[in-house]
VOPAGU-2260 file (C-alpha; in pm, 1 decimal, decimal comma):
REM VOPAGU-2260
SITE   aa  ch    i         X         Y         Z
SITE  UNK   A    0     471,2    1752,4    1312,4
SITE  UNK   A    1     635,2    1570,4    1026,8
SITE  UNK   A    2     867,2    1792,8     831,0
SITE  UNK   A    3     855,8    1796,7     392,6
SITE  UNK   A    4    1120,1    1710,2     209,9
SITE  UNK   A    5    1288,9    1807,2    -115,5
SITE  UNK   A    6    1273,7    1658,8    -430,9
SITE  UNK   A    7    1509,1    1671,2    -729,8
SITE  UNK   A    8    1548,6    1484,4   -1066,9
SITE  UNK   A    9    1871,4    1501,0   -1284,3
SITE  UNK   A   10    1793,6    1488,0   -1607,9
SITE  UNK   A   11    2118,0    1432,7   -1721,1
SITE  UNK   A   12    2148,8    1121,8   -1562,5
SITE  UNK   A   13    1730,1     997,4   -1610,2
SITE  UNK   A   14    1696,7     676,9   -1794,9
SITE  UNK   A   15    1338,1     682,3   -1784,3
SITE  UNK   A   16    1293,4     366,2   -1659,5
SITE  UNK   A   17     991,8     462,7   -1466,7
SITE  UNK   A   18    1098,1     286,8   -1173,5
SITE  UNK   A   19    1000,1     638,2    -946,3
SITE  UNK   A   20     663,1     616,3   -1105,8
SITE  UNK   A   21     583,5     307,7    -936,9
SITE  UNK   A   22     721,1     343,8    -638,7
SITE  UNK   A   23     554,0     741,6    -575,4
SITE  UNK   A   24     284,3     803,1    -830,1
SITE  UNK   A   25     165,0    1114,8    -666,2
SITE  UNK   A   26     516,6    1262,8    -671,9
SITE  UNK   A   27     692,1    1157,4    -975,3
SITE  UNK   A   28     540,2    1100,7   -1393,0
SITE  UNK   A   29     677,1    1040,0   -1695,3
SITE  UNK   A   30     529,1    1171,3   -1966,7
SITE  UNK   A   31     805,2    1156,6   -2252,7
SITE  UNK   A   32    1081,2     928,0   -2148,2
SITE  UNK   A   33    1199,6    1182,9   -1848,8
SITE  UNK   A   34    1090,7    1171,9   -1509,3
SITE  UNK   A   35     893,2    1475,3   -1414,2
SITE  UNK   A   36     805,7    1570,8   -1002,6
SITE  UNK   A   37     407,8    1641,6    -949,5
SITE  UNK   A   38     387,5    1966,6    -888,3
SITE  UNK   A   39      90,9    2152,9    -834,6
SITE  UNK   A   40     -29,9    2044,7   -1214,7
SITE  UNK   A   41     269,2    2040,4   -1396,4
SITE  UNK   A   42     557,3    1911,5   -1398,4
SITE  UNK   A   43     906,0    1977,6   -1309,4
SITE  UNK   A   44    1224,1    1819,6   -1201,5
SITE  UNK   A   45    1242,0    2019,9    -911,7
SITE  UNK   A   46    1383,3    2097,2    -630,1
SITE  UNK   A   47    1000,3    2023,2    -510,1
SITE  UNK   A   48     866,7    2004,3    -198,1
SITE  UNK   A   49     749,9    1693,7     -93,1
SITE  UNK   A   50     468,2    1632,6     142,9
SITE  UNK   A   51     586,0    1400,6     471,8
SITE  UNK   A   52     323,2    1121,7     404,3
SITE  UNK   A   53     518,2    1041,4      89,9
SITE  UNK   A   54     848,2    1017,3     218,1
SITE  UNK   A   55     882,8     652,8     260,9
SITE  UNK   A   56     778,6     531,7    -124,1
SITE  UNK   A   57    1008,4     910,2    -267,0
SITE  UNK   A   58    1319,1     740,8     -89,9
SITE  UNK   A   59    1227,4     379,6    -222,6
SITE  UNK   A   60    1230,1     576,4    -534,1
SITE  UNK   A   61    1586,0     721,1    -498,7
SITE  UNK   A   62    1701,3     402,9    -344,8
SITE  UNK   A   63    1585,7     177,9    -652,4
SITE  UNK   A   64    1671,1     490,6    -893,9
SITE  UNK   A   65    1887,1     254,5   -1131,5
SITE  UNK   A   66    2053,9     589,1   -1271,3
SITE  UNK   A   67    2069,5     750,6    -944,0
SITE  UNK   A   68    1883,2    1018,7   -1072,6
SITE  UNK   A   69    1680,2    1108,8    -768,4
SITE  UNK   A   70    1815,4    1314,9    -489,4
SITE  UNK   A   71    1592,1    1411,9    -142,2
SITE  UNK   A   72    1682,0    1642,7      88,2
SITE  UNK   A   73    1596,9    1768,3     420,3
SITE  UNK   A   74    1433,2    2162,1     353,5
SITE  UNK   A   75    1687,3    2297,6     573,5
């Protein structure tokens, strides 16, 4: 069985470019110029577990991150 992973966003360093949101709608939004993590309703920037399934498009989403502002982690 496929392990989660962990999901943060640094503010800080968050253009809001929206690239995440693209790449991993069901994990990332951005409601006012900040990238939020999904989770469980609201939103947050984490650290968030991740569901497996989604790993793929969340590191796309780091990957392409222009700001670098997304960091994934193993849970353990």
């Amino acid at each position: 069985m496929a392990e989660d992973i962990v999901v943060e966003v640094d503010q800080e360093l968050c253009l809001g470019s929206g690239f995440c949101t693209r790449m991993a709608p069901e994990v990332f939004e951005l409601p006012d110029d900040v990238v939020e993590l999904r989770d469980h309703a609201r939103g947050t920037t984490g650290p968030v577990a991740v569901p497996d399934r989604f790993a793929e498009a969340v590191h796309s989403a780091e990957l392409g991150c222009p700001a670098a502002a997304i960091a994934v982690h193993s849970p353990h």
